[in-house]
mmJSON file of the N, C-alpha and C atoms, coordinates in Angstrom:
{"data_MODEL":{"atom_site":{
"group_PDB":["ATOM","ATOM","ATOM","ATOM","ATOM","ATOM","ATOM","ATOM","ATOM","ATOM","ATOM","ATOM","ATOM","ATOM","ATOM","ATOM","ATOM","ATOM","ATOM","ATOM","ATOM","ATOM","ATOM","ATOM","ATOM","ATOM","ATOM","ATOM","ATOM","ATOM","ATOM","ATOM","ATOM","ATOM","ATOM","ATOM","ATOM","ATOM","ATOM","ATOM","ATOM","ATOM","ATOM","ATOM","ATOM","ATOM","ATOM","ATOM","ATOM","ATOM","ATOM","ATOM","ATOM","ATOM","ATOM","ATOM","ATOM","ATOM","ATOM","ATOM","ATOM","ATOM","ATOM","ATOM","ATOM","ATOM","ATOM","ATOM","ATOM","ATOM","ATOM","ATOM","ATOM","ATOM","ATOM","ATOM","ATOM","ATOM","ATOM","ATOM","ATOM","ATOM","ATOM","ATOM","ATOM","ATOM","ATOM","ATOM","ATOM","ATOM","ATOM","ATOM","ATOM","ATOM","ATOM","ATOM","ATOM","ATOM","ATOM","ATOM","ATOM","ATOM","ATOM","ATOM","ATOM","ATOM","ATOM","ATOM","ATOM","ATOM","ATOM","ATOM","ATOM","ATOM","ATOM","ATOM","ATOM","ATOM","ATOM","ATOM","ATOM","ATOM","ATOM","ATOM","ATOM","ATOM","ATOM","ATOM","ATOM","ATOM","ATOM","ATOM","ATOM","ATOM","ATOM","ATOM","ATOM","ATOM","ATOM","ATOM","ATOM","ATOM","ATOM","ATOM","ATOM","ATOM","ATOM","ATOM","ATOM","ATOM","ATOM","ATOM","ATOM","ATOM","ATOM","ATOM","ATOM","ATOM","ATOM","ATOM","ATOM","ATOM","ATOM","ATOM","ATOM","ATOM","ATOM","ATOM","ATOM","ATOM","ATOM","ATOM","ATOM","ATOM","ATOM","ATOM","ATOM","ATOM","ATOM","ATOM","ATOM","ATOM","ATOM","ATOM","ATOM","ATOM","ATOM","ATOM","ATOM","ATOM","ATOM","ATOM","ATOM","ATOM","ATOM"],
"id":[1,2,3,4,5,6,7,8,9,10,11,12,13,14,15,16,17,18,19,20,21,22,23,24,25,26,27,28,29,30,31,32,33,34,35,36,37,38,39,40,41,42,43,44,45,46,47,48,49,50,51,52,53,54,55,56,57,58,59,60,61,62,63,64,65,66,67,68,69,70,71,72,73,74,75,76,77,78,79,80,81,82,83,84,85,86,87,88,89,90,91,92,93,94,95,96,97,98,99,100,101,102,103,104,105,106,107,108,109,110,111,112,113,114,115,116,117,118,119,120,121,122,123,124,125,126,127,128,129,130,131,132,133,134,135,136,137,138,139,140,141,142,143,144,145,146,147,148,149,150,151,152,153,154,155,156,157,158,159,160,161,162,163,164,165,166,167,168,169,170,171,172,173,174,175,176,177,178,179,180,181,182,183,184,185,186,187,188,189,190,191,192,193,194,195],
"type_symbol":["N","C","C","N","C","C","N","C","C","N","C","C","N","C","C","N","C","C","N","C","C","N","C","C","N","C","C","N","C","C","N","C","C","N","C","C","N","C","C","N","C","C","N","C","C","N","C","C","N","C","C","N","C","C","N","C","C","N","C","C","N","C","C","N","C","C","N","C","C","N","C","C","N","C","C","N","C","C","N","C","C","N","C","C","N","C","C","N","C","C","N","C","C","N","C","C","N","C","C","N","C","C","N","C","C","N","C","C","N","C","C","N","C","C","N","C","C","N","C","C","N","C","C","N","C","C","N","C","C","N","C","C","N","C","C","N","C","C","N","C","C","N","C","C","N","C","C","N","C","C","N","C","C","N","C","C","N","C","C","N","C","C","N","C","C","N","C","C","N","C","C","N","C","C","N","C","C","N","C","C","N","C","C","N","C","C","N","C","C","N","C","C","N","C","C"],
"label_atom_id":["N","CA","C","N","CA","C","N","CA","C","N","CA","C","N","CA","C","N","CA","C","N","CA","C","N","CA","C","N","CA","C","N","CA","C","N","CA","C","N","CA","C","N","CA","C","N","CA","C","N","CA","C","N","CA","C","N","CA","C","N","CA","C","N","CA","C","N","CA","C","N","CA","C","N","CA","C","N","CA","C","N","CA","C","N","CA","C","N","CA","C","N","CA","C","N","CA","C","N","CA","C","N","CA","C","N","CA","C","N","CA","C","N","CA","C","N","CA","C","N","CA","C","N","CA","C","N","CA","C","N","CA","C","N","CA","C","N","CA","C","N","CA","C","N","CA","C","N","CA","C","N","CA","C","N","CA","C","N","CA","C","N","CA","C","N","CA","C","N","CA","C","N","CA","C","N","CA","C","N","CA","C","N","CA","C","N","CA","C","N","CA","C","N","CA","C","N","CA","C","N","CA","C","N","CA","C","N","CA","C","N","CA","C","N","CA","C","N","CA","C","N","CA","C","N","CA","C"],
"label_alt_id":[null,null,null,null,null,null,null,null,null,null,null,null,null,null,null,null,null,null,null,null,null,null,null,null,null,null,null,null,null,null,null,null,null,null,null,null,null,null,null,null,null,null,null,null,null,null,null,null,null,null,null,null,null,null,null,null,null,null,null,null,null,null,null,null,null,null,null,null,null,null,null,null,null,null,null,null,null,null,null,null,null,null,null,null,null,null,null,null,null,null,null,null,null,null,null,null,null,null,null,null,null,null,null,null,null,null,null,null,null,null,null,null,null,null,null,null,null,null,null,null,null,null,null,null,null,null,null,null,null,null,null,null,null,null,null,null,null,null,null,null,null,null,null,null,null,null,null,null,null,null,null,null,null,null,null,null,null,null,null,null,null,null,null,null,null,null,null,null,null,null,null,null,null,null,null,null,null,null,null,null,null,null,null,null,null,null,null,null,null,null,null,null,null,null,null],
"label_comp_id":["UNK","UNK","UNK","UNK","UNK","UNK","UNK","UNK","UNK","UNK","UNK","UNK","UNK","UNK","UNK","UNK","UNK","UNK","UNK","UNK","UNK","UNK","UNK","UNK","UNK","UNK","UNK","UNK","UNK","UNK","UNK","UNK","UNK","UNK","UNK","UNK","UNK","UNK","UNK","UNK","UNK","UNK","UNK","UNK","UNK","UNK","UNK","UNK","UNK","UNK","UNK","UNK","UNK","UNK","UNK","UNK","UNK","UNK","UNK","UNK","UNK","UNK","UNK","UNK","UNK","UNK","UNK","UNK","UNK","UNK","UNK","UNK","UNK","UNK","UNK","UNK","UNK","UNK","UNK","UNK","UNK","UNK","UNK","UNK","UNK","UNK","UNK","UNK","UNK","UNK","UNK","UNK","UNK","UNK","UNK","UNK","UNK","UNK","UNK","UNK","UNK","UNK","UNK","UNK","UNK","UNK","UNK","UNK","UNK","UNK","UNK","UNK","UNK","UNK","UNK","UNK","UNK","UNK","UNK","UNK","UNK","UNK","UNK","UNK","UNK","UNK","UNK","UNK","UNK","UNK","UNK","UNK","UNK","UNK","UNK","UNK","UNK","UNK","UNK","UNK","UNK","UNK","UNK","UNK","UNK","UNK","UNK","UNK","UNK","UNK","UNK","UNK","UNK","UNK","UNK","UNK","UNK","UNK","UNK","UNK","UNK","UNK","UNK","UNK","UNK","UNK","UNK","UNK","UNK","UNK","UNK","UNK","UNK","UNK","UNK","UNK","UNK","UNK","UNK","UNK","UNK","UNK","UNK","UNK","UNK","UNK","UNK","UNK","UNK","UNK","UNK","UNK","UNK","UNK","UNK"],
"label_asym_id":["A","A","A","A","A","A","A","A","A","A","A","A","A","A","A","A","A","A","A","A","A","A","A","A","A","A","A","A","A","A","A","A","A","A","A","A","A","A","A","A","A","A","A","A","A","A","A","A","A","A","A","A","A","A","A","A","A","A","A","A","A","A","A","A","A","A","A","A","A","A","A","A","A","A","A","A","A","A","A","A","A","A","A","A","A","A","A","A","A","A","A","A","A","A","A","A","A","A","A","A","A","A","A","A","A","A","A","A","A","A","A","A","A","A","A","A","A","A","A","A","A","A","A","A","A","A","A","A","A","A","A","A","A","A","A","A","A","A","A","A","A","A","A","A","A","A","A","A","A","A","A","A","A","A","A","A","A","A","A","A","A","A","A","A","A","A","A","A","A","A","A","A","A","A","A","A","A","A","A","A","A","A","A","A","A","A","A","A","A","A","A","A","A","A","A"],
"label_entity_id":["1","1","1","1","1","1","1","1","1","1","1","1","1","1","1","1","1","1","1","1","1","1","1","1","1","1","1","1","1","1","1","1","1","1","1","1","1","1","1","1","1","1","1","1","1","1","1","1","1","1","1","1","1","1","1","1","1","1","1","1","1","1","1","1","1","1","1","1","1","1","1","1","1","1","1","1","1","1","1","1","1","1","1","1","1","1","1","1","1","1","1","1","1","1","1","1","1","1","1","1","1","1","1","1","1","1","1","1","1","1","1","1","1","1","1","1","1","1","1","1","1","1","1","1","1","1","1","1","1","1","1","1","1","1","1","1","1","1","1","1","1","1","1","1","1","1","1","1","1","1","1","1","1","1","1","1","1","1","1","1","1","1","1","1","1","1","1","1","1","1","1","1","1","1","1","1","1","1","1","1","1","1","1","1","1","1","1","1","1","1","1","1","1","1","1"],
"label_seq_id":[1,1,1,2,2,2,3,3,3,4,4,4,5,5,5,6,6,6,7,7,7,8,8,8,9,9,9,10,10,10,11,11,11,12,12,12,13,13,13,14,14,14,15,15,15,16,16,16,17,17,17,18,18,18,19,19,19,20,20,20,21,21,21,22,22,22,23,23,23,24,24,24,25,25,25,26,26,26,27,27,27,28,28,28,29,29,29,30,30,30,31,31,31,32,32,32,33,33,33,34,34,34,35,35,35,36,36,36,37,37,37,38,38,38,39,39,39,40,40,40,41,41,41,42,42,42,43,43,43,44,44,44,45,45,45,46,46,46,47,47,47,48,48,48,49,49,49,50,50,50,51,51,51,52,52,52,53,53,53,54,54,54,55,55,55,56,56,56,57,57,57,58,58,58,59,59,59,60,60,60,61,61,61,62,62,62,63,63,63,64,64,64,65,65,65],
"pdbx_PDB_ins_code":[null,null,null,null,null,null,null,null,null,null,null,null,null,null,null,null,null,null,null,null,null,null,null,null,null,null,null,null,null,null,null,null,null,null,null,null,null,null,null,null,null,null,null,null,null,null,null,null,null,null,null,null,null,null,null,null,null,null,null,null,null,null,null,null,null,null,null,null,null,null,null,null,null,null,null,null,null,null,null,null,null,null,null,null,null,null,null,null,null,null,null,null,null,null,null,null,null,null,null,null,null,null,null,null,null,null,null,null,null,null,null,null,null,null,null,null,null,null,null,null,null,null,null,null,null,null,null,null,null,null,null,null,null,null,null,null,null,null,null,null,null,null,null,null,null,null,null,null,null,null,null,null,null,null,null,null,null,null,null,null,null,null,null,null,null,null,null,null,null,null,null,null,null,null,null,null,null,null,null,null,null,null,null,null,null,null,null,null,null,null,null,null,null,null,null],
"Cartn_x":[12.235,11.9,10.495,10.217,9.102,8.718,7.416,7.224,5.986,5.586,3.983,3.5,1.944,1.32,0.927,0.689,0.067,-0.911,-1.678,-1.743,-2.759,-3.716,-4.574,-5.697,-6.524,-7.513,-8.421,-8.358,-9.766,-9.386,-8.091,-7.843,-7.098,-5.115,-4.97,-4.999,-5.151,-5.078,-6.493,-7.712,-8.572,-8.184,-7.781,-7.349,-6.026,-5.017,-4.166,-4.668,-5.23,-6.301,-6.492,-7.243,-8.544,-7.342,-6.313,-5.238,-4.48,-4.75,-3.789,-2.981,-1.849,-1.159,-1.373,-0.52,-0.507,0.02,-0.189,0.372,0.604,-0.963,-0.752,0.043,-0.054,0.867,2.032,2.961,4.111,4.62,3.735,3.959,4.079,3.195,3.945,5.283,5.169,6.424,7.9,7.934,8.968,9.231,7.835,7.676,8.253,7.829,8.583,9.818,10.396,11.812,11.873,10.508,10.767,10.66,10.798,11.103,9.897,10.046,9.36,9.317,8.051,8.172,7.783,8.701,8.24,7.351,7.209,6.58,4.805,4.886,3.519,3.176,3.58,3.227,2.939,3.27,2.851,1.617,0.849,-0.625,-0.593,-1.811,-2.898,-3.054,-2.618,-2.978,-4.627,-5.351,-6.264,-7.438,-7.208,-8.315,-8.509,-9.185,-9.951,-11.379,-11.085,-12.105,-12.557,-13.923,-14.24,-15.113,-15.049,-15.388,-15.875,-17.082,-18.192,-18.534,-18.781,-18.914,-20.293,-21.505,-22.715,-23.242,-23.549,-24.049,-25.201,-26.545,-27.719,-27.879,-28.684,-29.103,-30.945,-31.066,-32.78,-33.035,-33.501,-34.045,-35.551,-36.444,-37.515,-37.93,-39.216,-40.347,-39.415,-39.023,-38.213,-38.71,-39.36,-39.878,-39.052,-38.277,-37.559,-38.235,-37.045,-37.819,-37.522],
"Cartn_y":[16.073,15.839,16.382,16.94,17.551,16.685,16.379,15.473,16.095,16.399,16.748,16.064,15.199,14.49,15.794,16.148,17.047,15.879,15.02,14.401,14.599,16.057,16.869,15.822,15.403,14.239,14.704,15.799,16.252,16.024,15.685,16.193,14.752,14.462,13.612,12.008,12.467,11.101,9.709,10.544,9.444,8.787,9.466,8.856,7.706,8.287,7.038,5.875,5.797,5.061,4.539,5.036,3.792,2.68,3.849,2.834,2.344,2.023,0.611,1.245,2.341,2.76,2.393,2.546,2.304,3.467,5.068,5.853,6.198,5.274,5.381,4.625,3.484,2.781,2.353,2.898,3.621,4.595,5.986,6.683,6.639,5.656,5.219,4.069,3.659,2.751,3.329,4.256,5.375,6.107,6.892,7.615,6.746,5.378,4.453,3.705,4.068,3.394,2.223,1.487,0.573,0.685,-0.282,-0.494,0.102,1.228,1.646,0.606,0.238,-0.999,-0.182,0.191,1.325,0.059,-0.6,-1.347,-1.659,-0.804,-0.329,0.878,1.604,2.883,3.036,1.996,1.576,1.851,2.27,2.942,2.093,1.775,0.905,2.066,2.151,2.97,3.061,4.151,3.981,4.336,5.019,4.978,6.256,6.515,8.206,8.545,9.67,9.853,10.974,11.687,12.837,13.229,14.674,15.491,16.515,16.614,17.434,18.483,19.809,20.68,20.882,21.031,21.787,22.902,24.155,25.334,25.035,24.732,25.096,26.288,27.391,28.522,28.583,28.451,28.903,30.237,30.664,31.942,32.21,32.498,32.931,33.986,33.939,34.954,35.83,35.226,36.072,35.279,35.654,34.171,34.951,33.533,33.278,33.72,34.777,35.25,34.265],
"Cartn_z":[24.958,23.575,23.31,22.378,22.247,20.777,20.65,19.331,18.967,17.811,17.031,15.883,16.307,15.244,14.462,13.068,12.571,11.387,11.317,10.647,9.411,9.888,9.161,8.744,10.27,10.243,9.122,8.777,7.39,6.11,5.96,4.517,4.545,4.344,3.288,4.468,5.82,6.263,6.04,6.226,5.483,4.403,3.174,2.494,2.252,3.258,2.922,4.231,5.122,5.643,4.913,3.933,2.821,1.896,1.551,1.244,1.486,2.503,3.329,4.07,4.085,5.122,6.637,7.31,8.755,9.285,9.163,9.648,11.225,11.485,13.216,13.865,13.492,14.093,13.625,12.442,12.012,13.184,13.678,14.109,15.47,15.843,17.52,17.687,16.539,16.427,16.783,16.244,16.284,16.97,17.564,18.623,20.225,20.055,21.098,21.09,19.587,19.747,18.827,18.697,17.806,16.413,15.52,13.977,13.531,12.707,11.409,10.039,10.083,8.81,7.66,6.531,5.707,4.879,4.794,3.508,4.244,5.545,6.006,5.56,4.727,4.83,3.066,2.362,0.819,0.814,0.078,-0.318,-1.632,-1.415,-2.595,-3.972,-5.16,-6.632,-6.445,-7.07,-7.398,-6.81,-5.251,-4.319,-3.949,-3.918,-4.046,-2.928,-2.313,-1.012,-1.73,-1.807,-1.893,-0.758,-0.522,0.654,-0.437,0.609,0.593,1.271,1.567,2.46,2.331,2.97,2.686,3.846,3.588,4.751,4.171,5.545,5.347,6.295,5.616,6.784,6.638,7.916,8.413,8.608,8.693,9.253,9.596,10.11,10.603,10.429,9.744,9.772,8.048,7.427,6.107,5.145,4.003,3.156,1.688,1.171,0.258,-0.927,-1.701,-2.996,-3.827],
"occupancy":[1.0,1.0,1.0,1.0,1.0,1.0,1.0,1.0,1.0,1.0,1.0,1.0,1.0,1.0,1.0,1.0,1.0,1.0,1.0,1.0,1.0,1.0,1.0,1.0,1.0,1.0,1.0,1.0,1.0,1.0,1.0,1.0,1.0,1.0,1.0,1.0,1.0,1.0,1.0,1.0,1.0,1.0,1.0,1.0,1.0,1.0,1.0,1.0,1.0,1.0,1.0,1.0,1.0,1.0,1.0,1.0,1.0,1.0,1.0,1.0,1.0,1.0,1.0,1.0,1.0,1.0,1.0,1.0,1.0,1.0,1.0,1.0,1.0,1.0,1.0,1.0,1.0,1.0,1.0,1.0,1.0,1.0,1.0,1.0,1.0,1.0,1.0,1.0,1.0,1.0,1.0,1.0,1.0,1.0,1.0,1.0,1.0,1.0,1.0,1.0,1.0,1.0,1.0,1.0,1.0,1.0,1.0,1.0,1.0,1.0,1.0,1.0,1.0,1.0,1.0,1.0,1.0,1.0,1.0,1.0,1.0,1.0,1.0,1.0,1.0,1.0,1.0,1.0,1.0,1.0,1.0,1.0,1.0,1.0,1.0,1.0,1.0,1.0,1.0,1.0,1.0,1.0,1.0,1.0,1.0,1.0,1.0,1.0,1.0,1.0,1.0,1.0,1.0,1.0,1.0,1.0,1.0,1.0,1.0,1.0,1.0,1.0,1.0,1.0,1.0,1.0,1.0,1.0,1.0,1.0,1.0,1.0,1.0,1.0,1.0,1.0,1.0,1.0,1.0,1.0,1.0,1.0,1.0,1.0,1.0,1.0,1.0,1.0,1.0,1.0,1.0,1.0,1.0,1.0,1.0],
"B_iso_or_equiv":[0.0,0.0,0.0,0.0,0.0,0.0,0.0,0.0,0.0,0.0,0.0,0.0,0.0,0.0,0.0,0.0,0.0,0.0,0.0,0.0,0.0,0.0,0.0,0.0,0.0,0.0,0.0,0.0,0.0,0.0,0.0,0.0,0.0,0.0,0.0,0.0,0.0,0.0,0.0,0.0,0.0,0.0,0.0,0.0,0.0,0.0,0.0,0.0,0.0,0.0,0.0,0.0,0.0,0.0,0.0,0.0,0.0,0.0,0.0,0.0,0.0,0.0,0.0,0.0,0.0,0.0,0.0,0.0,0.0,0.0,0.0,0.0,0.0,0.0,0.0,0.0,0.0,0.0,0.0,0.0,0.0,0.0,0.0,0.0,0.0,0.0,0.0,0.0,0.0,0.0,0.0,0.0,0.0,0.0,0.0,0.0,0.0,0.0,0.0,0.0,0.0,0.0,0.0,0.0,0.0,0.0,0.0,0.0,0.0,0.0,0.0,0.0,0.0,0.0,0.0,0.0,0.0,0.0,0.0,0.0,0.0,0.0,0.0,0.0,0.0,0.0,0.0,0.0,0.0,0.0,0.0,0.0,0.0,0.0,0.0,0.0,0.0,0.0,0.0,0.0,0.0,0.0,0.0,0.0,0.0,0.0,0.0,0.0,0.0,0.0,0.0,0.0,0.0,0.0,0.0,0.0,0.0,0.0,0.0,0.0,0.0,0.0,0.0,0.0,0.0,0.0,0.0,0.0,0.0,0.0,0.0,0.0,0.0,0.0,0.0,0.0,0.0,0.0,0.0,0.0,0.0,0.0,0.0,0.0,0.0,0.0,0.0,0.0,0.0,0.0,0.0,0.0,0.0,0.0,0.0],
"pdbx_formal_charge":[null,null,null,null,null,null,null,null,null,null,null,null,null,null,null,null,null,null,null,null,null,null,null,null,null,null,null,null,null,null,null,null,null,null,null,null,null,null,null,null,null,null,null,null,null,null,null,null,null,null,null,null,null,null,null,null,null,null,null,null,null,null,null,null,null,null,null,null,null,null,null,null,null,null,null,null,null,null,null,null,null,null,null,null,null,null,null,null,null,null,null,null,null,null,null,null,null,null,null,null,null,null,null,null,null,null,null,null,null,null,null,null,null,null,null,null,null,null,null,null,null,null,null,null,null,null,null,null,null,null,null,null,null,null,null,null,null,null,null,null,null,null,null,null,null,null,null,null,null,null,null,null,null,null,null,null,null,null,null,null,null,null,null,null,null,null,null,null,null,null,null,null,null,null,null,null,null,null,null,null,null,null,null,null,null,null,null,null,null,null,null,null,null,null,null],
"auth_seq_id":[1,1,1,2,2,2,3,3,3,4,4,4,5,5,5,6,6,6,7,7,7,8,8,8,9,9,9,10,10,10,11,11,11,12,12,12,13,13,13,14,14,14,15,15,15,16,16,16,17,17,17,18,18,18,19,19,19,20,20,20,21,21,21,22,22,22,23,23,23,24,24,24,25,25,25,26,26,26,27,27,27,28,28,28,29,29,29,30,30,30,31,31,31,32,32,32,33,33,33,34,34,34,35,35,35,36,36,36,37,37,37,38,38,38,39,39,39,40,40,40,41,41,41,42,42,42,43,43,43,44,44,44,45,45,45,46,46,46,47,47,47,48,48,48,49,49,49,50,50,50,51,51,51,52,52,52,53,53,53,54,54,54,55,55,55,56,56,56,57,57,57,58,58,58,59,59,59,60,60,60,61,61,61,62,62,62,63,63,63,64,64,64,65,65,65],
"auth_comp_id":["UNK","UNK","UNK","UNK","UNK","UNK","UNK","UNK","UNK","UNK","UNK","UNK","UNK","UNK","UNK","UNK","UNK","UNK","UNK","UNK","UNK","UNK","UNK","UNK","UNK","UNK","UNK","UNK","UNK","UNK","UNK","UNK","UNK","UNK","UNK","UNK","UNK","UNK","UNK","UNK","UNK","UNK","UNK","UNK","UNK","UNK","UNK","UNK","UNK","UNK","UNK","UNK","UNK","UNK","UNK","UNK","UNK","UNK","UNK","UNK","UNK","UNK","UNK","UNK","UNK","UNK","UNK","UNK","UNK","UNK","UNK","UNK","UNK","UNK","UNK","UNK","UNK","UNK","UNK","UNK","UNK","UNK","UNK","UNK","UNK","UNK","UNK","UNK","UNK","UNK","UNK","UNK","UNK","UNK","UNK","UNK","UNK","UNK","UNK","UNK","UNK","UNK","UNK","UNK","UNK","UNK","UNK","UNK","UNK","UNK","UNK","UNK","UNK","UNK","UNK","UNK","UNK","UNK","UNK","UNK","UNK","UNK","UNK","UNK","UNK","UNK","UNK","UNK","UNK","UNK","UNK","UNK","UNK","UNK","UNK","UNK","UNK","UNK","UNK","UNK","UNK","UNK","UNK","UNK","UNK","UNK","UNK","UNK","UNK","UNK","UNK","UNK","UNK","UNK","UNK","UNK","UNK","UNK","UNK","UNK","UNK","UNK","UNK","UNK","UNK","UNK","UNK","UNK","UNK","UNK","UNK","UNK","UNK","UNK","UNK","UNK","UNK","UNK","UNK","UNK","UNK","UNK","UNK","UNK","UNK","UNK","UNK","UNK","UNK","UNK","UNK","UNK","UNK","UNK","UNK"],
"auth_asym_id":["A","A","A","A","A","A","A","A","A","A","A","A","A","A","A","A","A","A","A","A","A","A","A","A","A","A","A","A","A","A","A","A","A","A","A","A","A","A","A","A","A","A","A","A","A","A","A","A","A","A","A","A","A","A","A","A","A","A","A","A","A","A","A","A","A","A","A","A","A","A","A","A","A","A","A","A","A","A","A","A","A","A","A","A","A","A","A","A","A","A","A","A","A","A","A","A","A","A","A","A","A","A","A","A","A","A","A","A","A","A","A","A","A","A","A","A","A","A","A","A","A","A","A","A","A","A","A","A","A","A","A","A","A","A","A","A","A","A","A","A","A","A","A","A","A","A","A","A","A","A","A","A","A","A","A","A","A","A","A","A","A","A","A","A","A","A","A","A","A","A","A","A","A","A","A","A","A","A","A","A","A","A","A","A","A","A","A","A","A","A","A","A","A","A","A"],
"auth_atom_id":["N","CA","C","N","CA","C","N","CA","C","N","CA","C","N","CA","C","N","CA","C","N","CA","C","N","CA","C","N","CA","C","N","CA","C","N","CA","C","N","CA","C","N","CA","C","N","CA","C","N","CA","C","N","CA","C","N","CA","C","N","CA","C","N","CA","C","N","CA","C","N","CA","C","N","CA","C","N","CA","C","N","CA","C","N","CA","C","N","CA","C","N","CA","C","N","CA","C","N","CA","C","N","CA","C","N","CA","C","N","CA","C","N","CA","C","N","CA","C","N","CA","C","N","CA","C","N","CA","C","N","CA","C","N","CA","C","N","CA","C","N","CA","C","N","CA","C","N","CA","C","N","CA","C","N","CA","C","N","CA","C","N","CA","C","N","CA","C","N","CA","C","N","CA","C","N","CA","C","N","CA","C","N","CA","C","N","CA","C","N","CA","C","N","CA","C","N","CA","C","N","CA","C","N","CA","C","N","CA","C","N","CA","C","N","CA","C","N","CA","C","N","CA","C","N","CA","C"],
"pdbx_PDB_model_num":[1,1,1,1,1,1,1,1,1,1,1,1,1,1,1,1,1,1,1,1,1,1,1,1,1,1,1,1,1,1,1,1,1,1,1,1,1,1,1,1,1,1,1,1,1,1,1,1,1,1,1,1,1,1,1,1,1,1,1,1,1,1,1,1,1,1,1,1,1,1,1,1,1,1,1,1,1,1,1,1,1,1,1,1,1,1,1,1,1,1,1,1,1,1,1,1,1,1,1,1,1,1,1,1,1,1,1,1,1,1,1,1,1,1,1,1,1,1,1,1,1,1,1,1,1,1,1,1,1,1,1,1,1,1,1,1,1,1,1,1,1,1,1,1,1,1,1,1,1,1,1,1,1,1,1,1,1,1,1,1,1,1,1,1,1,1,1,1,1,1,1,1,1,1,1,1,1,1,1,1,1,1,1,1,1,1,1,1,1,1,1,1,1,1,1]
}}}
């Protein structure tokens, strides 16, 4: 049996985290045979993560016009 988490830790899993989901331990539930409780995997309305990216670059001996 070959099995793959893809759960894309950057993007939508924080978020259903914050809303209550249980995707991890949904996902070993299953992965071991036992009961998937879908009424774990219900997400809270309303809850919103934002992500931020910022590049700082240094450089030496170059002075900023």
């Amino acid at each position: 049996m070959i099995t793959e988490a893809n759960a894309r830790f950057d993007d939508g899993f924080p978020t259903a985290e914050a809303a209550g989901t249980d995707l991890i331990g949904q996902f070993l539930s299953g992965l071991f045979g036992r009961r998937v409780e879908h009424d774990r995997l219900r997400y809270k309305d309303n809850v919103c993560l934002t992500k931020t990216y910022e590049t700082l670059a240094v450089t030496e001996g170059i002075a900023p016009r």
